[in-house]
C-alpha positions, 0 to 999 in steps of 0.5 A, spaced: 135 506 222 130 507 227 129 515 231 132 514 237 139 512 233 137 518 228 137 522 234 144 521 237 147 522 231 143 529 229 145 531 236 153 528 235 153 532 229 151 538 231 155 539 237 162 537 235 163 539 228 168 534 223 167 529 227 160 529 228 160 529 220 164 522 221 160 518 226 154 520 222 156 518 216 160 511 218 153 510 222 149 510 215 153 507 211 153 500 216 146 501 216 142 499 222 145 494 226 153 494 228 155 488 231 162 490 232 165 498 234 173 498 232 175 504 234 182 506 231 183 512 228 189 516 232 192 523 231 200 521 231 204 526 235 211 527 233 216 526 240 217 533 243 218 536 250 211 538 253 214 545 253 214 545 246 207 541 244 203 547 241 196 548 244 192 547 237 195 540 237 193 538 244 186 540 242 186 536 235 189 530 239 184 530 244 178 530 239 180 525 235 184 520 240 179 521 245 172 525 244 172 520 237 171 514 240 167 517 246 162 519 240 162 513 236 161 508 242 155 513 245 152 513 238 152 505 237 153 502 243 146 503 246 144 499 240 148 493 242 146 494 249 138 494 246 140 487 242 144 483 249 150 483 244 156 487 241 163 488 241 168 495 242 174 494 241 179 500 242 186 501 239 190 503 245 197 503 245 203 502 250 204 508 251 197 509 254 201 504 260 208 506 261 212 512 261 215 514 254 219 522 255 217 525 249 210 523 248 206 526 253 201 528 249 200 522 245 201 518 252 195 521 256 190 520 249 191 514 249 191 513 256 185 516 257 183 510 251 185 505 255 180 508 262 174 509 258 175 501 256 175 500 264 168 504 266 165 501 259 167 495 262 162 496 268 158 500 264 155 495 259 157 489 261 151 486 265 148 488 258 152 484 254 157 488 251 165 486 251 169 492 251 177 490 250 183 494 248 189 492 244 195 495 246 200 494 240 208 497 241 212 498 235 208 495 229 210 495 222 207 500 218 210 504 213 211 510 217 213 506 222 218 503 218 220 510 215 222 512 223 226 505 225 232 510 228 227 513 232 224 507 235 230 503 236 231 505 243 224 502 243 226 496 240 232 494 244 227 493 250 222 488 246 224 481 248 223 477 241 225 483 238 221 483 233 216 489 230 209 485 230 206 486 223 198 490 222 196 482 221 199 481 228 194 488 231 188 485 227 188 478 229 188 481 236 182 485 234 178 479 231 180 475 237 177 480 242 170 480 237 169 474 237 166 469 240 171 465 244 172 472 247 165 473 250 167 473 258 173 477 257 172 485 259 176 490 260 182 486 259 188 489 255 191 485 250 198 487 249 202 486 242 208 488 244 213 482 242 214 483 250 215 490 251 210 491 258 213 483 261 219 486 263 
């Protein structure tokens, strides 16, 4: 790992504690070169009115749904840049582009995912780097399996009228990193079975 590299990560985990520990750990264990950054960790919040949302959870939420993948891309993205190549990949959500009552909180950190996708657009893509997210709806993991009762409004309004499964998410992630994507920027890739078409 080369200085410049070992110097972003010292000063990552010396200014934002827990995670700073993370992204250093996660960059010496993939060694020198990242081709491809997926950035997938979330905090889930469950449904409630804003008034209710406790200040602590704000600040958890936004550190590790938004401050998170903002650290991980400051820290392996100029290496991309430096070879002309690489691929970030952000996990956002539907609802980071519509409207859900009771998720405001979850909402707004994906949102804010879904903005920072667009300014790395322009930021990195001269350089050769591709910055996409994938909007996933209802997907069948199985917490959310657990919660079907809650999500079935969700579920009335998907047109196939089917959850899509992890293999569905990942096969959006591998496309995104791969080569036949590689003049796609900042185009969102909805997994929603239809949800955001009508």
């Amino acid at each position: 790992m080369n200085t410049q590299l070992d110097g972003r990560t010292a000063l990552v985990t010396g200014s934002t504690g827990g995670i700073g520990v993370g992204i250093a750990r996660a960059v010496a264990a993939a060694g020198a070169q990242v081709d491809v950054l997926v950035n997938n960790a979330a905090q889930l919040i469950e449904p409630a009115v804003t008034p209710e949302v406790p200040a602590s959870l704000i600040a958890s939420a936004l550190a590790v749904n938004v401050a998170a993948p903002f650290l991980f891309t400051g820290v392996l993205v100029p290496a991309m840049v430096e070879r002309g190549w690489g691929a970030v990949v952000n996990i956002g959500s539907i609802n980071g582009v519509v409207g859900m009552a009771r998720s405001a909180l979850y909402s707004a950190t994906k949102a804010a995912l879904h903005s920072l996708t667009l300014s790395w657009s322009a930021e990195f893509a001269a350089a050769g780097v591709r910055v996409n997210p994938v909007a996933p709806g209802p997907t069948a993991t199985s917490l959310n399996l657990e919660r079907e009762q809650l999500l079935a409004p969700i579920m009335a309004r998907i047109p196939s009228g089917r959850m899509s499964t992890v293999d569905d998410i990942g096969a959006a992630v591998v496309f995104l990193a791969s080569d036949p994507a590689r003049n796609i920027h900042g185009a969102t890739l909805s997994v929603d079975g239809g949800y955001t078409a009508v």
